[in-house]
LUMKE-705025 format. One record per atom (N, C-alpha, C): z, x, y. Coordinates in steps of 0.1 Angstrom, whole numbers, padded with zeros to 4 digits, always signed. Layout:
% residues N
ZXY...
This chain:
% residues 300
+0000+0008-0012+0000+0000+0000+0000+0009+0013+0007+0019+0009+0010+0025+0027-0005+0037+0028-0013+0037+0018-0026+0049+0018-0033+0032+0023-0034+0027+0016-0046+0014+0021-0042+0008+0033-0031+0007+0042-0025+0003+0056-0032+0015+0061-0029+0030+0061-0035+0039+0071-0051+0037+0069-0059+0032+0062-0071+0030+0062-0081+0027+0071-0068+0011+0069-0072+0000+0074-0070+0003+0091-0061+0009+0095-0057+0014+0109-0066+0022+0118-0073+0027+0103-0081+0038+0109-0101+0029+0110-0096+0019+0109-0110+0013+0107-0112+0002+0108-0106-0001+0119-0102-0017+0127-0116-0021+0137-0123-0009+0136-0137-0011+0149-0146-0015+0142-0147-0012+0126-0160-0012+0114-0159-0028+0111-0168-0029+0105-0171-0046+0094-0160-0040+0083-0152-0047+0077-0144-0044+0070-0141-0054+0062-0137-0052+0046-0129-0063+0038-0115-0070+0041-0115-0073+0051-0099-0080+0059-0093-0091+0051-0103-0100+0041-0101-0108+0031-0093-0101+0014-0099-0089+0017-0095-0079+0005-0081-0076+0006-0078-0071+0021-0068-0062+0022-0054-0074+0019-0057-0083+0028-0050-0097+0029-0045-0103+0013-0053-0104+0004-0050-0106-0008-0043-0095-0016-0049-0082-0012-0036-0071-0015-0021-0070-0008-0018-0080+0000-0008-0081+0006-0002-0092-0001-0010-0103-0003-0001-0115-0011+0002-0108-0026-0005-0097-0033-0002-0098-0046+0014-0086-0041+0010-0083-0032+0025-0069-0029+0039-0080-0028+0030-0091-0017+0046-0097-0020+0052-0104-0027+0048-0108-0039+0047-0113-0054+0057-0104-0064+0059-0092-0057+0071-0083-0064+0085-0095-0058+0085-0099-0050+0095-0104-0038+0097-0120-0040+0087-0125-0042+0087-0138-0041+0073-0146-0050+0071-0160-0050+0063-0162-0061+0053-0164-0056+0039-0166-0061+0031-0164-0057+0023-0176-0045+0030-0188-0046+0028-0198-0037+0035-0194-0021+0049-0186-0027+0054-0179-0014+0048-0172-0007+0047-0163-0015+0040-0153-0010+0024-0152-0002+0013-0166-0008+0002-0168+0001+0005-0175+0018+0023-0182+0011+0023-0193+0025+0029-0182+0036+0038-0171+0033+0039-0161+0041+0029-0151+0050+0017-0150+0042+0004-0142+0044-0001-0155+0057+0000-0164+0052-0009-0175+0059-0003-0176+0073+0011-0174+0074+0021-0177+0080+0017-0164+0095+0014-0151+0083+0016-0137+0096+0001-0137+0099-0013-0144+0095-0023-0145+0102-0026-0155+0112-0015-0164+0112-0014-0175+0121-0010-0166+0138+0001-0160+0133+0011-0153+0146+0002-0142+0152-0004-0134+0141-0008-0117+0145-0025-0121+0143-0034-0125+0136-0042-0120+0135-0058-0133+0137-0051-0142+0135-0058-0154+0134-0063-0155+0153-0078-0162+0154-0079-0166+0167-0083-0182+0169-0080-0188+0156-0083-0206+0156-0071-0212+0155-0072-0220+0150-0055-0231+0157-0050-0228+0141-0058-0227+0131-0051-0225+0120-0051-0213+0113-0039-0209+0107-0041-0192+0100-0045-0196+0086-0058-0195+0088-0064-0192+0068-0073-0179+0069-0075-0178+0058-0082-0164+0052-0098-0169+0059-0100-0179+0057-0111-0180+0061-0121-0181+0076-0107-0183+0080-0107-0181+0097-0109-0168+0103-0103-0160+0096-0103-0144+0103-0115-0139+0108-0115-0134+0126-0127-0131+0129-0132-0118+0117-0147-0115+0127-0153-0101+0120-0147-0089+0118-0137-0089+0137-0136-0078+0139-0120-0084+0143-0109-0076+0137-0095-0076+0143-0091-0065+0155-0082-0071+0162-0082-0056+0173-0070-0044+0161-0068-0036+0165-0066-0028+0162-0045-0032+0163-0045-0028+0175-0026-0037+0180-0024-0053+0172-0034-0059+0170-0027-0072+0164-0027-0066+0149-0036-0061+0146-0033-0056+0129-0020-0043+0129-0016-0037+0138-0002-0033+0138+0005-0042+0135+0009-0054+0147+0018-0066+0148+0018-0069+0130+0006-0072+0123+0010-0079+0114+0009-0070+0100+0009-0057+0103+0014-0046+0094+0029-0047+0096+0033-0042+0111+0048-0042+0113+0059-0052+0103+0051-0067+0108+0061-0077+0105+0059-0080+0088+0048-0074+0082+0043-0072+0066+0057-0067+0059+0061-0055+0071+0067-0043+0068+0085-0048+0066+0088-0054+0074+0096-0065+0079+0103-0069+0069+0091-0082+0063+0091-0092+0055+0095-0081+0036+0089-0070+0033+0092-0064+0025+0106-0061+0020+0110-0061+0032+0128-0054+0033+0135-0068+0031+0131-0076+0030+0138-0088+0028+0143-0097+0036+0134-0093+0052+0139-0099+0061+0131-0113+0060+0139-0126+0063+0129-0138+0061+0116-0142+0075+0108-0147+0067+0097-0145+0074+0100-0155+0090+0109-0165+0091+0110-0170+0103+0120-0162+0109+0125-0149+0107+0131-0145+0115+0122-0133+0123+0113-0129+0110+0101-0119+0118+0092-0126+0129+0088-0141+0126+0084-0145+0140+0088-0153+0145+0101-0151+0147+0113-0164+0157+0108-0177+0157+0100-0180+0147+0094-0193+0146+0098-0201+0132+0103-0214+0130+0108-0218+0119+0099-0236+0120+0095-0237+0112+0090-0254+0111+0097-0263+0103+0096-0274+0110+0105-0286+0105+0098-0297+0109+0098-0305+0100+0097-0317+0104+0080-0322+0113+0073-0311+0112+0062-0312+0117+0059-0304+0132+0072-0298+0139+0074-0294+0146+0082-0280+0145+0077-0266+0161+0083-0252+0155+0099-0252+0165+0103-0247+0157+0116-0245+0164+0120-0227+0169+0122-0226+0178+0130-0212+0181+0139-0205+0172+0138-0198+0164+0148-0191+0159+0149-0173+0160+0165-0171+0158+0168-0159+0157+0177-0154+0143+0180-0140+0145+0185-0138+0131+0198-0140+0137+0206-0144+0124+0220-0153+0131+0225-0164+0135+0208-0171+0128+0211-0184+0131+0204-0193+0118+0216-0201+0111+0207-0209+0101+0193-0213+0103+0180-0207+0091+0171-0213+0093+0170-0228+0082+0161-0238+0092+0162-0247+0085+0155-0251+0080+0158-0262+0067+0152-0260+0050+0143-0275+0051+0131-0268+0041+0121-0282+0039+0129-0296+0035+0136-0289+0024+0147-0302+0016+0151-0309+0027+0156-0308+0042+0167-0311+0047+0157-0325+0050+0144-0320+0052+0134-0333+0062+0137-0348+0055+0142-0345+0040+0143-0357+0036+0157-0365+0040+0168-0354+0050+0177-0360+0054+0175-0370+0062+0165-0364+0075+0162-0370+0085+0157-0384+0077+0146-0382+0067+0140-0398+0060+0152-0407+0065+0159-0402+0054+0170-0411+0051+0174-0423+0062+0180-0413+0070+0183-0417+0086+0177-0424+0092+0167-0420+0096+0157-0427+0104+0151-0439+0097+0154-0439+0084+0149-0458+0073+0159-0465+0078+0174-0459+0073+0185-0467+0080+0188-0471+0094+0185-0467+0107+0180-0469+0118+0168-0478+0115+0157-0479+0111+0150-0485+0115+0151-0500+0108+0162-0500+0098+0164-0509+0097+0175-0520+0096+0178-0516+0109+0188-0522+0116+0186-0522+0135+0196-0531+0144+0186-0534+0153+0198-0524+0164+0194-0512+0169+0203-0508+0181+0199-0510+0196+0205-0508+0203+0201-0511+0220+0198-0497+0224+0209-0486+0220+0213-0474+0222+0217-0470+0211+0214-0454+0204+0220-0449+0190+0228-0433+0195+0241-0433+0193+0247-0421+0197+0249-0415+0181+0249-0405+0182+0255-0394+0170+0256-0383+0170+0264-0380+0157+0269-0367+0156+0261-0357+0147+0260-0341+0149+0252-0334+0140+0262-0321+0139+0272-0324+0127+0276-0314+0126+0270-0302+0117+0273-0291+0125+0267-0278+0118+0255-0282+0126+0251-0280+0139+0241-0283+0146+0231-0269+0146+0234-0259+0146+0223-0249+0141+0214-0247+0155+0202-0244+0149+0190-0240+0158+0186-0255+0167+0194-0267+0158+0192-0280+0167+0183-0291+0157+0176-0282+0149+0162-0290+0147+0167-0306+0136+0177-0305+0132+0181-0322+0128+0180-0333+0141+0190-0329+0149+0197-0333+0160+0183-0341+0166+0176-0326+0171+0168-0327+0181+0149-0340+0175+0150-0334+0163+0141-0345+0156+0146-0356+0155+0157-0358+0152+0161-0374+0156+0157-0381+0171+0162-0370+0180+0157-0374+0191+0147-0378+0198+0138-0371+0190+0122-0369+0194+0115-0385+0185+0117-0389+0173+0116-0399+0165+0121-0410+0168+0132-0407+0178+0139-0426+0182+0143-0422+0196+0133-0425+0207+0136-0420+0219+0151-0429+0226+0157-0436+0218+0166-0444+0224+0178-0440+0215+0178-0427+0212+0193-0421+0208+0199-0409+0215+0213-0411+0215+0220-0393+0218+0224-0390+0210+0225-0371+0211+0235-0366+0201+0241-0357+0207+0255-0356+0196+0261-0342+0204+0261-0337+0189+0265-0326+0192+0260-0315+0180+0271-0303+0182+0278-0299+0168+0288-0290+0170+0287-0278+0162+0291-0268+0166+0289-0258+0153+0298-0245+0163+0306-0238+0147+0312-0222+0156+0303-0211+0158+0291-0216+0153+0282-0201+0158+0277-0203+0170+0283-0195+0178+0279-0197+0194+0267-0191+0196+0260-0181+0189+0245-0181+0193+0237-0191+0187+0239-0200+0173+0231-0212+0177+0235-0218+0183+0245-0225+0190+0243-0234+0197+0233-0229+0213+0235-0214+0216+0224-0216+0231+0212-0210+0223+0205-0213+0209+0192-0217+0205+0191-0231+0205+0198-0238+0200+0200-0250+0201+0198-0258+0215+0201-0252+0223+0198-0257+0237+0188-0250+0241+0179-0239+0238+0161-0235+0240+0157-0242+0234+0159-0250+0222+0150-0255+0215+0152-0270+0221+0162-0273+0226+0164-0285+0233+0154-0288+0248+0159-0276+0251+0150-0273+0265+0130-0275+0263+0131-0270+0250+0115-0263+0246+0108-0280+0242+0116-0289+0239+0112-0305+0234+0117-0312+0249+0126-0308+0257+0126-0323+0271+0137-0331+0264+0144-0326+0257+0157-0334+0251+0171-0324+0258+0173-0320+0264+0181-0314+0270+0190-0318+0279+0191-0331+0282+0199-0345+0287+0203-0354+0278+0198-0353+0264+0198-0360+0258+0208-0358+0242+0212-0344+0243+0217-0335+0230+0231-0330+0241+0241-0333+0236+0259-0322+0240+0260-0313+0231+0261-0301+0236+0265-0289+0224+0281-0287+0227+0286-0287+0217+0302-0283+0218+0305-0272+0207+0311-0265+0212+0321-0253+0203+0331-0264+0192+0325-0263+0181+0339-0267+0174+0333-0263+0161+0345-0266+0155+0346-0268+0136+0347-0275+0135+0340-0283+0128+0336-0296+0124+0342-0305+0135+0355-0314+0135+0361-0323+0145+0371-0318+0153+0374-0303+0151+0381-0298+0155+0390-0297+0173+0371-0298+0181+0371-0299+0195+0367-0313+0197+0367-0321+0191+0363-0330+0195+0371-0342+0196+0378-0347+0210+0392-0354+0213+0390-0369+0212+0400-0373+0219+0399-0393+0210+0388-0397+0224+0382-0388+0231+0372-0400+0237+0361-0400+0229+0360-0397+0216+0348-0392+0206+0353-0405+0194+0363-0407+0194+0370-0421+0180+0359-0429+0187+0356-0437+0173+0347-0446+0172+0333-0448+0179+0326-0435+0184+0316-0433+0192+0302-0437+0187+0303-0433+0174+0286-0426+0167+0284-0435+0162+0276-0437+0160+0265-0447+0155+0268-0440+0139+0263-0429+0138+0262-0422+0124+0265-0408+0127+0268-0401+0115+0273-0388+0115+0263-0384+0105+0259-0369+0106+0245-0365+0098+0256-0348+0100+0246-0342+0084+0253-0328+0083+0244-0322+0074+0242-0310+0074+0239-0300+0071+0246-0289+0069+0261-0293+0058+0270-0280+0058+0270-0272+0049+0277-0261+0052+0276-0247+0044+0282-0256+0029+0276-0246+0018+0279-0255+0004+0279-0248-0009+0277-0235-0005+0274-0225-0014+0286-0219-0022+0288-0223-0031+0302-0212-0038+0300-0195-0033+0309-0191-0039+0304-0177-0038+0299-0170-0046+0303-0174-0056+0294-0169-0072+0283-0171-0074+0274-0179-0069+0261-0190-0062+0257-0179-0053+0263-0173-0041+0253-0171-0029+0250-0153-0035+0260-0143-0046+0253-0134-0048+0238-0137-0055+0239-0147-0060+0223-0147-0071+0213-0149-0060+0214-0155-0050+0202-0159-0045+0191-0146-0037+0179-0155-0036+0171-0143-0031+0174-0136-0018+0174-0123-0018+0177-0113-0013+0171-0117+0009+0166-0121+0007+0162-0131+0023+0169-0139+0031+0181-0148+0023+0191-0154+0025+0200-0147+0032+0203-0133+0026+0212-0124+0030+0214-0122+0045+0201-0124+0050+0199-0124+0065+0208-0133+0076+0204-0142+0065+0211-0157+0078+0226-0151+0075+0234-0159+0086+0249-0162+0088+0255-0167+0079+0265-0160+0072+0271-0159+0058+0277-0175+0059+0281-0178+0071+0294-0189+0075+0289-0200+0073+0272-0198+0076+0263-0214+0071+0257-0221+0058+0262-0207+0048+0256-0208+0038+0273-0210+0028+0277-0202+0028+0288-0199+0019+0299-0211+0026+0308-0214+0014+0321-0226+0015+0330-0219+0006+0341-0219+0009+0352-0219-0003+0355-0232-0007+0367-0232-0019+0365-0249-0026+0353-0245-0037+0348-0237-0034+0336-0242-0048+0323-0246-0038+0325-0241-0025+0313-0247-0018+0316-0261-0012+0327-0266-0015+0331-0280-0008+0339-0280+0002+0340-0270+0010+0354-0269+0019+0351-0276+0030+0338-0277+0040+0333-0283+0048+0336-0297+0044+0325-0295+0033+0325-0313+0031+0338-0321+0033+0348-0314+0024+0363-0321+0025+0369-0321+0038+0369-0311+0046+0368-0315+0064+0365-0327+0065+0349-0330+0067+0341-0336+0069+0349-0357+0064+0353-0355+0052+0350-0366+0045+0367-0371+0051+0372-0360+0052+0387-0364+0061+0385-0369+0075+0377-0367+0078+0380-0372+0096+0369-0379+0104+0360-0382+0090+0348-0392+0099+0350-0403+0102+0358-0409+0095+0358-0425+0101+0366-0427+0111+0375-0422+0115+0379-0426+0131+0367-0421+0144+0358-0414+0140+0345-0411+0148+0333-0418+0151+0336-0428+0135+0315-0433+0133+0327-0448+0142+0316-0457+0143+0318-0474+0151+0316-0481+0136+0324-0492+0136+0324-0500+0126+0316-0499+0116+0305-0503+0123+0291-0502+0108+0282-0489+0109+0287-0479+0113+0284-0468+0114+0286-0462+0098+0275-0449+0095+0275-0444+0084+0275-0431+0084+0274-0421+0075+0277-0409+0074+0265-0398+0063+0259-0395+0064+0246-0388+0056+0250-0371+0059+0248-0367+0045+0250-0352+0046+0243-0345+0031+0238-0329+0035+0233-0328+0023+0243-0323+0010+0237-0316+0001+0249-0307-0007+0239-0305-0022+0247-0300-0030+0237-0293-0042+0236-0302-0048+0228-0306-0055+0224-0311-0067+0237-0311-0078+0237-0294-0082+0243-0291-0095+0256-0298-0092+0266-0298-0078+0278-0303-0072+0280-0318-0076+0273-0328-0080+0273-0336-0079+0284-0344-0084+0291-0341-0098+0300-0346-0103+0311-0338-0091+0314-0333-0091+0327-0324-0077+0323-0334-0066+0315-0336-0063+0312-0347-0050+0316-0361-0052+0316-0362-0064+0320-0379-0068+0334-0379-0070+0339-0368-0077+0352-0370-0079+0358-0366-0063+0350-0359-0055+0358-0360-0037+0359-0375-0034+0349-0383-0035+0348-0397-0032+0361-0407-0040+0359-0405-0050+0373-0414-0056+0386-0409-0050+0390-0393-0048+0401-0387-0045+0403-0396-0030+0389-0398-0023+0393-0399-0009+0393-0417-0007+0391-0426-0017+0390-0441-0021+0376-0448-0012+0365-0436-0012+0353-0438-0007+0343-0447-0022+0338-0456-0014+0333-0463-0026+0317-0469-0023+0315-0472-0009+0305-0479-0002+0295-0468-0003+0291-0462-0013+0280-0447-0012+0269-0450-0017+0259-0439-0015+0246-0437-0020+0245-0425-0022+0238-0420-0034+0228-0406-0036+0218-0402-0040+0216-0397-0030+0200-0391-0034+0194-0375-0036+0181-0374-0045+0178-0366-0049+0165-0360-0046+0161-0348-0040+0153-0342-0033+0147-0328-0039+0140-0322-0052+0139-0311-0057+0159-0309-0067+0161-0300-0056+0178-0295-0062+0181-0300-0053+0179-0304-0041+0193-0308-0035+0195-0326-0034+0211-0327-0033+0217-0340-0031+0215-0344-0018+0216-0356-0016+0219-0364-0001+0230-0377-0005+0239-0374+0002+0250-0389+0000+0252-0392+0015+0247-0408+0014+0249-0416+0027+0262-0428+0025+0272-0427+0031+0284-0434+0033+0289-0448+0041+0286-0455+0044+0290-0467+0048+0303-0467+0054+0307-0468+0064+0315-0466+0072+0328-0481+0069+0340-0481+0067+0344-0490+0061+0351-0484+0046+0342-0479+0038+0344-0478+0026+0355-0464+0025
């Protein structure tokens, strides 16, 4: 790889196999990740660095690349090798149809989660509000929060989390959508900062919490390692949030207000036996690839 990169550096002005070299790059990162990863990654760094149409495919690549953007996407190649995740090599993460700002040190957020928002936004739409307030704990880079906002223009949110550098991504990315009047960022742990002018406020409470055992987060892929240990990892077995969480929502949500959060799949029986411990009974769960989603009825 590093004889065929100086080659290619040296011969950025010529007609060139750019389609060759590019598929030599998806099979390099195939050591790393699998091979559907690894083309959506390639696709991903000719979109940023090398591509000059709206879309990054192989097929799009002009004749001739300049020489500095085939650096750029040597560099961030180089990046991506070491294990760094590919939205942190180009501060860009997608969700929901839409890119969000990110940095390293800030949860990036997961395709599974899009089915949270589903969820939410069926239950909203099928029921009749004037105004919809809510809560997004573990509010991150924003992009739950803020896709709600953008999908039901007639809701607020406030959004809490202790990582203080997401939350002021969370307000770029707020700023970067025109929802920035419309999103409260607060410092807290979970309900921690959040005082009784907050009882009975939300419409719904939505979450995204850390859920990982610890015996769980050494196996995972080496890319993970990047993000913020605090978003990923829980003590409890990975349930420690949740049990926060399942202690203190209902003096927050409004009467018929409900509660939607993700969590693992394999957790599932631990999650049910949380609900009996806590005499929650009004529930739902759902299933997304591996991960769970349980929506709560407020009341129960």
């Amino acid at each position: 790889m590093k004889i065929y990169t100086k080659i290619m550096l040296q011969n950025t002005d010529k007609k060139f196999n750019y389609k060759k070299f590019l598929h030599r790059c998806i099979k390099y990162l195939q050591k790393l990740y699998t091979k559907k990863e690894a083309i959506d990654i390639v696709n991903q760094l000719i979109f940023f660095y090398l591509s000059e149409k709206e879309e990054g495919k192989l097929k799009l690549l002009p004749q001739r690349i300049k020489k500095s953007n085939l650096k750029k996407f040597l560099q961030a190649f180089r990046n991506i090798t070491k294990g760094i995740a590919i939205q942190y090599v180009t501060k860009n993460a997608r969700f929901y149809g839409r890119d969000f700002y990110i940095q390293k040190g800030v949860f990036i957020p997961r395709l599974d989660t899009e089915y949270l928002i589903d969820l939410v936004l069926k239950k909203i739409n099928n029921n009749v509000y004037e105004k919809i307030n809510f809560l997004d704990i573990g509010v991150g880079s924003g992009a739950l929060a803020i896709t709600i906002l953008l999908q039901k223009p007639n809701t607020h949110a406030t959004g809490v989390d202790i990582n203080k550098k997401a939350l002021k991504i969370a307000f770029l990315n707020s700023c970067r959508y025109n929802t920035q009047n419309k999103l409260d960022i607060i410092y807290s742990d979970v309900f921690e900062h959040l005082d009784n002018k907050y009882y009975n406020k939300f419409d719904f409470i939505i979450s995204n919490p850390p859920y990982v055992p610890y015996y769980r987060y050494k196996k995972l892929h080496k890319s993970i390692f990047c993000e913020p240990k605090n978003a990923i990892v829980a003590n409890n077995n990975g349930n420690e949030v949740i049990e926060k969480i399942l202690s203190g929502y209902k003096r927050y949500l409004k009467e018929k207000g409900f509660l939607a959060f993700e969590f693992p799949w394999y957790n599932l029986n631990k999650i049910k036996r949380l609900f009996l411990e806590k005499n929650i009974v009004n529930s739902n769960f759902y299933k997304e690839n591996n991960t769970g989603f349980a929506v709560i009825e407020n009341g129960s």
